[in-house]
N, C-alpha and C positions, 0 to 999 in steps of 0.2 A: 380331737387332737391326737388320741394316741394312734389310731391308725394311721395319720397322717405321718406322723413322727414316725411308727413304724417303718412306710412305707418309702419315705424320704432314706431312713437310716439305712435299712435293706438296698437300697438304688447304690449309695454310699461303695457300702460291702462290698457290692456286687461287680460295681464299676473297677475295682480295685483288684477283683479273686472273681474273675468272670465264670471260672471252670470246676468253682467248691459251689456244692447243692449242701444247703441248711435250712431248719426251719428256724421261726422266731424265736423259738424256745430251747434251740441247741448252744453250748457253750463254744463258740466260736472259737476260745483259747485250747478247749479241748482237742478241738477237731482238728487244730496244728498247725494251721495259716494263719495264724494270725501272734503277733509277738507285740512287744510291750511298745514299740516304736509305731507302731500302728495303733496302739491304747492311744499315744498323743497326737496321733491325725484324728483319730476317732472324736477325742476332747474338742479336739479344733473346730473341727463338722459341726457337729451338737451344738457349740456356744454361736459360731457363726450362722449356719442353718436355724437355730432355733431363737436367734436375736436376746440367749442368756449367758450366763457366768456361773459356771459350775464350781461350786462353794470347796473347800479346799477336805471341807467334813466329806465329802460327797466324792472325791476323787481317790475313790480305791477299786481294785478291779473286778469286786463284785456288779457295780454299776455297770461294767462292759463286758459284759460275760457273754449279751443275748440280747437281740434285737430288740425283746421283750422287756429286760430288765434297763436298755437306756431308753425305752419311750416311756415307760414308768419313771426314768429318772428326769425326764424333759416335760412329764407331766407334774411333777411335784413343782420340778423349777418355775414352770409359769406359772403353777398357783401359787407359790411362793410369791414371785411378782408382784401377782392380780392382787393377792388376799396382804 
């Protein structure tokens, strides 16, 4: 699942900042393109794309830092679910 969330999420990004190159594990908020109004499309993505509901514990902007850190956060949500 998480590559696939990865790879989803990266499409996401990309489709939006066609012309910024990052990897999974860059800070997106770092690199300058990306602002807080985009953290709430990003939310949007996630819960629609991943058929979850991102807990309110869960919504600070370490979870949307990096491609990385929201497929780890998409992975807990399903287990969450699941478990």
């Amino acid at each position: 699942m998480s590559n696939d969330a990865r790879t989803e999420i990266r499409s996401f990004i990309t489709t939006k900042f066609p012309d910024v190159k990052f990897s999974d594990e860059e800070d997106i908020f770092a690199l300058g393109f990306v602002n807080s109004l985009f953290a709430m499309e990003l939310v949007m993505f996630i819960e629609k794309a991943f058929g979850t509901r991102i807990p309110n514990e869960e919504l600070h902007l370490g979870n949307f830092r990096s491609v990385e850190l929201m497929a780890d956060l998409v992975a807990r949500q399903s287990a969450a679910t699941v478990g």
